[in-house]
Backbone as JSON, one array per atom type, in Angstrom:
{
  "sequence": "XXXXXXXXXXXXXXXXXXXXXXXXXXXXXXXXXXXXXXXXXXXXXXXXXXXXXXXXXXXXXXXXXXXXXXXXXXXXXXXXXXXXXXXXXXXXXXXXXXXXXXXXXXXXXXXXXXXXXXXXXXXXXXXXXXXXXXXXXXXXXXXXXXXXXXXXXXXXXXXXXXXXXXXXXXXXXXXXXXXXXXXXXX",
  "N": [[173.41, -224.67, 87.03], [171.32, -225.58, 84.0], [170.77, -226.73, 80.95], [168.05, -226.58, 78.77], [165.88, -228.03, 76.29], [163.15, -227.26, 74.3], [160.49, -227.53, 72.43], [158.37, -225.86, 72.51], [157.36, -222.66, 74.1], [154.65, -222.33, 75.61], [153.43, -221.11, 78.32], [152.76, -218.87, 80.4], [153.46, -217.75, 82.24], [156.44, -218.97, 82.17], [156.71, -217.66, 79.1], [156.38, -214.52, 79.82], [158.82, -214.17, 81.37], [160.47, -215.01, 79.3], [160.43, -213.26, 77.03], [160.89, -210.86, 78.69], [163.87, -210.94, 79.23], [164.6, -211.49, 76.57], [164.36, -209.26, 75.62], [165.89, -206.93, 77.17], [168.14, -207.79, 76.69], [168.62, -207.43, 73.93], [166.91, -204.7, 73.51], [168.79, -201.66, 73.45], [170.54, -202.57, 70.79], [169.2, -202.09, 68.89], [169.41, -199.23, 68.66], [171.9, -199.32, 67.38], [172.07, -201.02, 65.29], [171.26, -200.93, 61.8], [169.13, -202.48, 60.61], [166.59, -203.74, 61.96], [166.83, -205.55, 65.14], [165.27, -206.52, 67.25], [162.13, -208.26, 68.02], [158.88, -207.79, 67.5], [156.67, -207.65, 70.41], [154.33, -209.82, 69.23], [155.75, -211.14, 67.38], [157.78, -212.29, 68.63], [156.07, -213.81, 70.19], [155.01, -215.65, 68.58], [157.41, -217.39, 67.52], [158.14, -218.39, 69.97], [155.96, -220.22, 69.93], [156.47, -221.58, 67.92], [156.74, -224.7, 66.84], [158.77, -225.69, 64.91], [161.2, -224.49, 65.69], [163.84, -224.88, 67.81], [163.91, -223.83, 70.98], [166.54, -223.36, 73.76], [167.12, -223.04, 77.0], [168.37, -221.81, 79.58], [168.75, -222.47, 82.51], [169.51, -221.3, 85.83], [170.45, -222.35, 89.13], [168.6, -221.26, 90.88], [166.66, -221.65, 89.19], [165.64, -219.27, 87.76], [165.03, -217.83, 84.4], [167.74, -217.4, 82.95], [169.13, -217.25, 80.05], [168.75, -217.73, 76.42], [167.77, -219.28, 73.59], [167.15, -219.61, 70.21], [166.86, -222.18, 67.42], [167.03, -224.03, 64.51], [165.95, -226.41, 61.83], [164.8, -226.39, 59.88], [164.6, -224.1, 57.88], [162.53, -222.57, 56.61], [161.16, -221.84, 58.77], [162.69, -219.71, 59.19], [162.08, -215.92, 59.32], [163.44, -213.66, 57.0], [165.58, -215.01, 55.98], [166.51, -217.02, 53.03], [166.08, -219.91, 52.14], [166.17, -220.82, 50.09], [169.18, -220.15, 48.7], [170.57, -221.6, 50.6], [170.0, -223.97, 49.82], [170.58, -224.11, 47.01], [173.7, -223.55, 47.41], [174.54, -225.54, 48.54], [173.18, -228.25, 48.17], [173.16, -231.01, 49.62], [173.34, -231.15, 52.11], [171.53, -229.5, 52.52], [168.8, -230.87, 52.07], [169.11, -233.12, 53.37], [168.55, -231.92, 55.51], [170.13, -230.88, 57.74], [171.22, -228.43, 57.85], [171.28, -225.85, 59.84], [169.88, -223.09, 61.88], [170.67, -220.15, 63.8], [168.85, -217.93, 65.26], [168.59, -216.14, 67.54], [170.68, -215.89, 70.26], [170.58, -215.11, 73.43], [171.94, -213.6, 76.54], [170.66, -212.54, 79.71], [171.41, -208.8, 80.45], [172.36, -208.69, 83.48], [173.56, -211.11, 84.15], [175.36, -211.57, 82.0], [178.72, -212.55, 81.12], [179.27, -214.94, 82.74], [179.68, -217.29, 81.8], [177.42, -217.93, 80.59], [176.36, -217.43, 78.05], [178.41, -218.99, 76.55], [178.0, -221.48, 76.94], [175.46, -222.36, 76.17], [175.76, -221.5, 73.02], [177.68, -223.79, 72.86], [176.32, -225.95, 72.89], [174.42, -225.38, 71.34], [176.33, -225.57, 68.22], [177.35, -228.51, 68.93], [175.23, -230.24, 68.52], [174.33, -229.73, 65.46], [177.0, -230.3, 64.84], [177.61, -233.07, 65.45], [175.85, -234.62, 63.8], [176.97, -233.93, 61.08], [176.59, -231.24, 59.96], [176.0, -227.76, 59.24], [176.21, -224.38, 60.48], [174.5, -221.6, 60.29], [174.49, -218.12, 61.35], [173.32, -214.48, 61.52], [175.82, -211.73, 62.16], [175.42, -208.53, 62.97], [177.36, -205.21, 61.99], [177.64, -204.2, 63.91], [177.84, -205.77, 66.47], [179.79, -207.37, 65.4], [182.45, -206.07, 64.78], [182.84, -204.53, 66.94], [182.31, -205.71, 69.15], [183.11, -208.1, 68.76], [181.9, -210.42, 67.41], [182.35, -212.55, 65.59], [184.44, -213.74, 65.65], [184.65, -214.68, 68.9], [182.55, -216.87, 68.51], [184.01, -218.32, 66.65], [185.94, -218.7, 67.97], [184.57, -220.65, 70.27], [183.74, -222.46, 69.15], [185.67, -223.6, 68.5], [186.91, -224.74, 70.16], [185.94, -226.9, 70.8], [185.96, -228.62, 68.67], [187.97, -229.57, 66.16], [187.57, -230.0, 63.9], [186.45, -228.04, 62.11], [185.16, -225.57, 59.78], [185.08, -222.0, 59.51], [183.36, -219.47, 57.85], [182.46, -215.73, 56.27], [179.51, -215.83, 54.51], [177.78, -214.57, 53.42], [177.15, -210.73, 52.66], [175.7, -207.85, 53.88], [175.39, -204.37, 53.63], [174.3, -201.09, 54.65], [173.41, -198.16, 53.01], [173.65, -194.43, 52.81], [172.3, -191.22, 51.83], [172.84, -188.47, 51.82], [171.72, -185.02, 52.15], [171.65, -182.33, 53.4], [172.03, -179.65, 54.68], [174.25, -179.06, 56.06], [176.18, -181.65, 55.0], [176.49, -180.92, 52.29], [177.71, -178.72, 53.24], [180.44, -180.08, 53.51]],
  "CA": [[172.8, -224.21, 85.82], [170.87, -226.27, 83.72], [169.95, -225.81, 79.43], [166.81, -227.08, 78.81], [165.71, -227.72, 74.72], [161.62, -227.65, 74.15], [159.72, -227.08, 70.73], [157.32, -224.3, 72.43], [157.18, -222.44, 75.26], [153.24, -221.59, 75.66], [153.07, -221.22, 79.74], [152.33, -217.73, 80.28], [155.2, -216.95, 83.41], [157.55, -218.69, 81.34], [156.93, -216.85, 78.35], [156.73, -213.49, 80.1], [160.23, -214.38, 81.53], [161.68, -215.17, 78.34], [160.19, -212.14, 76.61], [161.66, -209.67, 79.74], [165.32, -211.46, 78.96], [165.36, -211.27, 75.51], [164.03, -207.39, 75.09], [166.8, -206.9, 78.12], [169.4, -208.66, 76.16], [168.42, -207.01, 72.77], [166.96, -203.1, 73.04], [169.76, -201.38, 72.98], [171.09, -203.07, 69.59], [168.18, -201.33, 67.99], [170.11, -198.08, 68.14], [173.04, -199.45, 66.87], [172.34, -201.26, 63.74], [170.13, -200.04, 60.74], [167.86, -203.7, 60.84], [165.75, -204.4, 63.48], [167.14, -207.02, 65.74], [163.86, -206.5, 68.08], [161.0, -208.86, 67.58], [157.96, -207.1, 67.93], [156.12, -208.82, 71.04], [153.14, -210.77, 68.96], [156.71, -211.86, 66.66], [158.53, -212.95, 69.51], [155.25, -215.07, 71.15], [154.58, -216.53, 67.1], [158.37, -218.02, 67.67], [157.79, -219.54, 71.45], [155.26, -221.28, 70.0], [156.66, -222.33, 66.83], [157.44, -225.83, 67.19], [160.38, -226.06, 64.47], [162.34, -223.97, 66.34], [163.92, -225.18, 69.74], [165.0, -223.06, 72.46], [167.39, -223.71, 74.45], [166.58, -222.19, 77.74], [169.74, -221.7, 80.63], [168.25, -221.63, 83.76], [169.94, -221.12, 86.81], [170.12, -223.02, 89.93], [167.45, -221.25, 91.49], [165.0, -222.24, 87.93], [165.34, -217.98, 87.22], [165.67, -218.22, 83.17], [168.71, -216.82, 82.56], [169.43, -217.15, 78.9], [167.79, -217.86, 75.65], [168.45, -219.02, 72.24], [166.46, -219.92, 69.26], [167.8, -222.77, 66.75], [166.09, -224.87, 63.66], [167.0, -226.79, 60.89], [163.21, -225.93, 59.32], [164.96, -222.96, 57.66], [161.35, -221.75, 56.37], [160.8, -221.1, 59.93], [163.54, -218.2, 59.62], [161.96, -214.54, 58.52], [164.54, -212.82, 56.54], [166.4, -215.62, 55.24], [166.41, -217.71, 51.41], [166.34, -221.26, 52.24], [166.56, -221.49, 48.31], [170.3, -219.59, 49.07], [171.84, -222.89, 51.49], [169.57, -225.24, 49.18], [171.15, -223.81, 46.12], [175.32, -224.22, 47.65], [174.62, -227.14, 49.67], [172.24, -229.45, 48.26], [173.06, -232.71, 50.17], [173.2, -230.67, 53.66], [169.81, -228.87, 52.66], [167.88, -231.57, 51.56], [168.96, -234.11, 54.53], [167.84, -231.07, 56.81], [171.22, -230.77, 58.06], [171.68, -227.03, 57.72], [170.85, -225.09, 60.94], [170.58, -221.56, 61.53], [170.68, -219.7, 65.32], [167.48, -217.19, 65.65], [169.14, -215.48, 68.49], [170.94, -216.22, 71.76], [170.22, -213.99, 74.52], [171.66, -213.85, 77.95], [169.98, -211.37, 80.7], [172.54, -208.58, 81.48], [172.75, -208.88, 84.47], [174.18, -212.5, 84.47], [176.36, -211.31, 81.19], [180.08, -213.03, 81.57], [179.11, -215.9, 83.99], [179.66, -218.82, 80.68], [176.04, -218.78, 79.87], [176.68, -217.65, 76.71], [179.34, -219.7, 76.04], [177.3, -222.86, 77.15], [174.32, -221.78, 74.86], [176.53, -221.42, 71.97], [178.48, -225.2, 72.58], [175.25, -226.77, 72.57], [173.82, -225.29, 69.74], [177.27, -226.24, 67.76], [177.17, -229.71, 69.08], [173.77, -230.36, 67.88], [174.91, -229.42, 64.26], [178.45, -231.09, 64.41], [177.43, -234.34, 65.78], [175.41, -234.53, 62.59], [178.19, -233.28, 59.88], [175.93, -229.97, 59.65], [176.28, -227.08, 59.34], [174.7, -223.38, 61.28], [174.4, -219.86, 59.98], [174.1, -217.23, 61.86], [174.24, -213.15, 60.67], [175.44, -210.95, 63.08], [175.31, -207.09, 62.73], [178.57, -204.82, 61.84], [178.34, -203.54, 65.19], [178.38, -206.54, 67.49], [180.64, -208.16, 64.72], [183.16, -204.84, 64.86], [182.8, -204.05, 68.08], [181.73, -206.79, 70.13], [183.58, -208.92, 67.95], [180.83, -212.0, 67.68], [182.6, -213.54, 64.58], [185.89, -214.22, 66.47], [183.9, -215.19, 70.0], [182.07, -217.65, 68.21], [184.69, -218.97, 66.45], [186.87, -219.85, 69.25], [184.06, -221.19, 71.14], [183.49, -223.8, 68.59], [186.96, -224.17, 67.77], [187.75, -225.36, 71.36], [185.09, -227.99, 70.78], [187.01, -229.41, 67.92], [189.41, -229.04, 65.13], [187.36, -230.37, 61.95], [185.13, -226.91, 61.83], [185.33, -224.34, 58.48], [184.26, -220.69, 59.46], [183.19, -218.27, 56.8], [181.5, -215.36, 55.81], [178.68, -216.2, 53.35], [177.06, -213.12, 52.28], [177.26, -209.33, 53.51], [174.73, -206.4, 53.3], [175.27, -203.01, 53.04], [173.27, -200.05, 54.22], [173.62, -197.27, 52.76], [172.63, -193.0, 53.15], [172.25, -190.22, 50.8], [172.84, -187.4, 53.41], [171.17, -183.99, 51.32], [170.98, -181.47, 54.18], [173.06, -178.3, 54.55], [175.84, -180.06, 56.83], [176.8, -182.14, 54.19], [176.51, -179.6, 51.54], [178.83, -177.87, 53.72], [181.66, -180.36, 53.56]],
  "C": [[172.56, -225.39, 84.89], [170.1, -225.75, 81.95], [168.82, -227.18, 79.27], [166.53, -227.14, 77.25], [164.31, -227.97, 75.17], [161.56, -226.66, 72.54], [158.42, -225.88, 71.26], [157.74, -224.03, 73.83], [155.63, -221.48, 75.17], [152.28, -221.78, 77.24], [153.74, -219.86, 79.94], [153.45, -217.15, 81.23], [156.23, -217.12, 82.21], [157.81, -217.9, 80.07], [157.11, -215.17, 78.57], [158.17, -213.19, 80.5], [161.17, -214.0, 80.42], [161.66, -213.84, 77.96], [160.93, -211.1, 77.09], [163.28, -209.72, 79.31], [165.26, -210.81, 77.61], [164.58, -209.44, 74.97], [165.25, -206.72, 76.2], [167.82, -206.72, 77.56], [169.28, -207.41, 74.4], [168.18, -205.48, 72.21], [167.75, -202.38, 72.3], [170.34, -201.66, 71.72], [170.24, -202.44, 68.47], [168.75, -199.85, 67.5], [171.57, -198.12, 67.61], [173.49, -200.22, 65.53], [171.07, -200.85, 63.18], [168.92, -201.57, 60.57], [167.83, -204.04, 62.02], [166.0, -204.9, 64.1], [166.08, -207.4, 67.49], [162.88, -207.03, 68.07], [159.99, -207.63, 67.82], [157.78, -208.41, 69.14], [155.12, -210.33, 70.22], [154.51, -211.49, 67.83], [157.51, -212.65, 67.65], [157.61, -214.23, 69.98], [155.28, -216.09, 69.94], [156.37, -217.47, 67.72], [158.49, -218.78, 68.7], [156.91, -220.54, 71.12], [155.14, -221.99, 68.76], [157.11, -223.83, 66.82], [158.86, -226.68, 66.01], [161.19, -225.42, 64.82], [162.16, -224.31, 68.08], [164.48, -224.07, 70.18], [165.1, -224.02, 73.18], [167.58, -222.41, 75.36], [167.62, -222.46, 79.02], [169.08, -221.15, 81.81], [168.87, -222.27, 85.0], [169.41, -222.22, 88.04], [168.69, -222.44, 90.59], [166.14, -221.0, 90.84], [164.62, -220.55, 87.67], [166.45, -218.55, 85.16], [166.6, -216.96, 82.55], [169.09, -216.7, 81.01], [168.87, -218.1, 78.06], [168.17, -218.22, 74.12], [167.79, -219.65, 71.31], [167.38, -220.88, 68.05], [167.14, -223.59, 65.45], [167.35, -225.0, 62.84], [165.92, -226.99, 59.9], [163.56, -224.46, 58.89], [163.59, -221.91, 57.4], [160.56, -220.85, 57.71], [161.51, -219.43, 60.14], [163.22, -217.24, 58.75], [163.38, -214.47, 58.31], [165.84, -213.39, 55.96], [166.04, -216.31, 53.8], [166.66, -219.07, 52.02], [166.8, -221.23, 50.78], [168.46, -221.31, 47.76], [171.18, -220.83, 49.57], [171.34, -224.2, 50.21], [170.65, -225.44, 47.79], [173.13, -224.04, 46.36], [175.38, -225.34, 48.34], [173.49, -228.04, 49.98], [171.96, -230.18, 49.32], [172.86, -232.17, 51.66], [171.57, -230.26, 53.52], [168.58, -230.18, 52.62], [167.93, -232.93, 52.62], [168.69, -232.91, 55.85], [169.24, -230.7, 58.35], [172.36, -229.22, 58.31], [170.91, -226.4, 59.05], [171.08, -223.54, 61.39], [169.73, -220.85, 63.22], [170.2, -218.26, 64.75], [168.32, -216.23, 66.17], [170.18, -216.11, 69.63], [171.21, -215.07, 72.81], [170.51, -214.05, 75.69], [170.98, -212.35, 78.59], [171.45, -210.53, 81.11], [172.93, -208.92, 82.13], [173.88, -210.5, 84.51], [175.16, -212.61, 83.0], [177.82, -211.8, 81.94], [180.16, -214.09, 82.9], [178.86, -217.38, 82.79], [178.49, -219.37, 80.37], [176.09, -219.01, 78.58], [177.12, -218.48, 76.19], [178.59, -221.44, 76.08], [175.64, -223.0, 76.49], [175.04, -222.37, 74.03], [177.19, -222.79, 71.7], [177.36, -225.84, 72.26], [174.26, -226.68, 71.36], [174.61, -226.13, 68.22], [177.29, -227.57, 68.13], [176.34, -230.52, 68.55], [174.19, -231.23, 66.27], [176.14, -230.63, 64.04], [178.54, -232.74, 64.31], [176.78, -235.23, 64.36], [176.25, -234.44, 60.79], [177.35, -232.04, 59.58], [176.27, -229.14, 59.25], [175.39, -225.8, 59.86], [175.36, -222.27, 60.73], [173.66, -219.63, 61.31], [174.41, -215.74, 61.59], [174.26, -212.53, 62.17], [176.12, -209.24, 62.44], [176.42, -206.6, 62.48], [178.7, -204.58, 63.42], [178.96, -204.81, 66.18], [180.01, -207.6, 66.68], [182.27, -207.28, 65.02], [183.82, -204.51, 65.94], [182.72, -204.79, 68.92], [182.47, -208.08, 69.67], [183.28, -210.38, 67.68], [181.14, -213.04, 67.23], [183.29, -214.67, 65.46], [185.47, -215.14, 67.77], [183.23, -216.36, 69.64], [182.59, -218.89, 67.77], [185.73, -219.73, 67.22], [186.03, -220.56, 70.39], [183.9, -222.27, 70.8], [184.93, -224.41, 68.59], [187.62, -225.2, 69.35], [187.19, -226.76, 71.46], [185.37, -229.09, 69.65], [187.42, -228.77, 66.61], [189.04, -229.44, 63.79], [185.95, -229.49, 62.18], [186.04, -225.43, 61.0], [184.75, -223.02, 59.14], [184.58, -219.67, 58.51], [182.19, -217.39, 56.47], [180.57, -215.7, 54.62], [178.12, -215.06, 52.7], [177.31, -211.66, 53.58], [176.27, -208.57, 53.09], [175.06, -205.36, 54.05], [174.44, -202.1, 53.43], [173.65, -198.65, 53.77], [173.36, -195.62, 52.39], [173.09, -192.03, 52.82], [172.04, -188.92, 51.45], [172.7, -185.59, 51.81], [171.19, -182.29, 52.17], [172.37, -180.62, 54.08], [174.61, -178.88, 54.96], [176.61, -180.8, 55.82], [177.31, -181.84, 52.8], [178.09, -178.69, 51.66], [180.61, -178.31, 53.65], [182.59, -180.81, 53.06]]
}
């Protein structure tokens, strides 16, 4: 197995590949948190061929692309975030471009629990650390809860060394005004 970094992927197999993986890797999560975590397709291709964001592409000995992960340090590239948010607590990181923030990382079921993940995830952190950086990433209550992503993440870096801070930075909230008889009722 072999991770690969490029600034686009705009070669029509490989992008159908990736696409298949990361809607694979991702569906499901749609019914389990209240924001989207689904590109649309024409959002997913705009990102393959964004060139401030690298993927980092895990492909298998026999060159099938196993796992997937989106990474920048071109925060403007990231819908749904405030660059003005990291710029605003961390000038000197923002402004030397030093702040990095992980898109996604996606392995293919099927090949779930075979250290892709985990070898995604070091290399993204490495990147960053080697640098004095730092990387956001939000992940959902559920996989955070349940899946427990914080913790997983944190000991993946932590094995990689011993001068790394982890903290939550911000939280959101959804919240539902339930009106119907059932609730009425109770």
């Amino acid at each position: 197995m072999v991770i690969k970094i490029v600034d686009q992927i705009n070669d029509d197999e490989l992008g159908e590949s990736a696409w298949q993986l990361y809607d694979a890797a991702f569906r499901e999560l749609n019914t389990m948190a209240v924001q989207r975590h689904l590109m649309y397709r024409h959002e997913f291709d705009e990102v393959m061929n964004d060139t401030r964001v690298q993927k980092y592409l895990c492909v298998d000995d026999d060159g099938t692309l196993c796992g997937l992960a989106t990474y920048t340090n071109d925060l403007d590239a990231v819908p749904l975030i405030a660059p003005q948010y990291f710029e605003r607590h961390w000038p000197e990181h923002y402004a030397g471009k030093r702040i990095w923030y992980i898109g996604f990382v996606a392995v293919h079921p099927q090949v779930q629990g075979k250290h892709m993940f985990r070898q995604l995830v070091e290399q993204l952190y490495v990147t960053a650390a080697t640098q004095n950086g730092l990387v956001g990433i939000d992940i959902c209550s559920y996989n955070d809860e349940v899946l427990h992503f914080s913790h997983i993440f944190r000991s993946m870096v932590e094995r990689l060394t011993d001068n790394m801070r982890f903290s939550r930075i911000d939280q959101q909230s959804y919240w539902l005004y339930d009106f119907s008889s059932e609730a009425a009722a109770a």
